[in-house]
Each structure stands twice: as C-alpha cells, then as structure tokens.
C-alpha positions as CSV (number, residue, x, y, z in Angstrom):
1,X,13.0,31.1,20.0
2,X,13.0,27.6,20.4
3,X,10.3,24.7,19.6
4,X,7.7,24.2,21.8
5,X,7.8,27.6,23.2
6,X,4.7,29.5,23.9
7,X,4.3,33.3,22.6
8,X,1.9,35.6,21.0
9,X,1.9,35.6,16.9
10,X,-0.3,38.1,14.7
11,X,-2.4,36.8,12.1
12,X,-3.7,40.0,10.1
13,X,-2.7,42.6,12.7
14,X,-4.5,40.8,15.3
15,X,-2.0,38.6,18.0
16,X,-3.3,35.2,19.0
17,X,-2.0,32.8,21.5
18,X,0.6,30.6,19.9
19,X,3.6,27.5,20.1
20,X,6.2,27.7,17.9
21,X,5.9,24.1,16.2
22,X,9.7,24.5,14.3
23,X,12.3,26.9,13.8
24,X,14.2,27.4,10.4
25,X,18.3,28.2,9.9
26,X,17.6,28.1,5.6
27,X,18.4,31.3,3.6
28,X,14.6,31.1,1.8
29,X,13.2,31.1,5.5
30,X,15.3,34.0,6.2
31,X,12.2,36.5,6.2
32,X,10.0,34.1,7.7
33,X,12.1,31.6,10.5
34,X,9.3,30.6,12.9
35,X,6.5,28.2,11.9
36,X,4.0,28.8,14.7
37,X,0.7,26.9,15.3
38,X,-2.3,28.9,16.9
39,X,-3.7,27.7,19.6
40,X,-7.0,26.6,19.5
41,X,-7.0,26.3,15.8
42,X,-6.3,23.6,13.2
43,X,-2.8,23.2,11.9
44,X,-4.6,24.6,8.6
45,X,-3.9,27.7,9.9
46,X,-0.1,27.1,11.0
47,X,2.4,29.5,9.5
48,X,5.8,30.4,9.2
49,X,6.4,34.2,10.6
50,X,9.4,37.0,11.1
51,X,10.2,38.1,14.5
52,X,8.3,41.3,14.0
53,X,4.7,39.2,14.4
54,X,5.8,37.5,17.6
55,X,5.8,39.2,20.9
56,X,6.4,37.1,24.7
57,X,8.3,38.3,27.9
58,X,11.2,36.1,26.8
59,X,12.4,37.7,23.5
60,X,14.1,41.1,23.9
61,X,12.3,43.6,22.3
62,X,15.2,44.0,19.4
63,X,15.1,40.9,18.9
64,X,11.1,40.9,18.0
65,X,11.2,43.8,16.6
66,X,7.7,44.4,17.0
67,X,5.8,47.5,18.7
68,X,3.0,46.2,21.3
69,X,-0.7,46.4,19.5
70,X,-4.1,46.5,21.1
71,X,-6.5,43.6,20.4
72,X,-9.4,43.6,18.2
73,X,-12.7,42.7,18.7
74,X,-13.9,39.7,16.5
75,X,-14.7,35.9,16.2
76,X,-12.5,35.5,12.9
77,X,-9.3,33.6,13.5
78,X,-6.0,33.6,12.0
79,X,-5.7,34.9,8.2
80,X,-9.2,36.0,8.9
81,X,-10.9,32.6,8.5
82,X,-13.9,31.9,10.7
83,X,-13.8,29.5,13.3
C-alpha cells in the first residue's frame, strides 16, 4: 500500500471508494497503518484503518485479509454520517 493509491475502504461494514492519503511504520499504528480519505467526502471523515477494511486488485488477498462483502443500500456516508 503506498500513498496516493486508490482502493476500496469500509466505513461501518459498508466499502467506499477510497486514496490512501499516508501510510504509518509506528508501533501505536500497528492495528491501524493506513489513513485513507473517502472519496467524495470531506477529510472529516478521513481515517486510519488495518488491512482487513481495505480491499483493490492490487493487494493479495493475505495481505488484506479481508473476505469480499456485498454493498448496502443507503445515502449515509462513512462512520454513518449523512452527506
């Protein structure tokens, strides 16, 4: 995962388009690496996620660690605030 790079990130169960704004090597942000930005969306709502809420064709599927999820229907955005 590298900056700049576009991917999927879940907010609440529900994956939104996203860019990966920075990328952390510090042991606190061992859980939580990856501060993504949702497209779309003010940087409000920009947050720092594992590897097992991102999904794109370029990380293995180890390395996300995440199991595919169907979309919901809904208007709210990420962390379930309205638009």
């Amino acid at each position: 995962v590298t900056e700049g790079m576009k991917l999927q990130a879940s907010s609440e169960g529900i994956f939104y388009a996203a860019e990966v704004v920075a990328v952390s090597t510090s042991k606190k942000r061992a859980k939580a690496p990856v501060k993504v930005h949702f497209l779309g969306y003010a940087a409000d709502y920009d947050e720092w996620v594992g590897a097992d809420r991102l999904r794109s064709k370029a990380l293995r599927p180890d390395e996300a660690g995440a199991k595919p999820e169907g979309k919901s229907e809904g208007k709210k955005g990420p962390k379930g605030k309205k638009d």
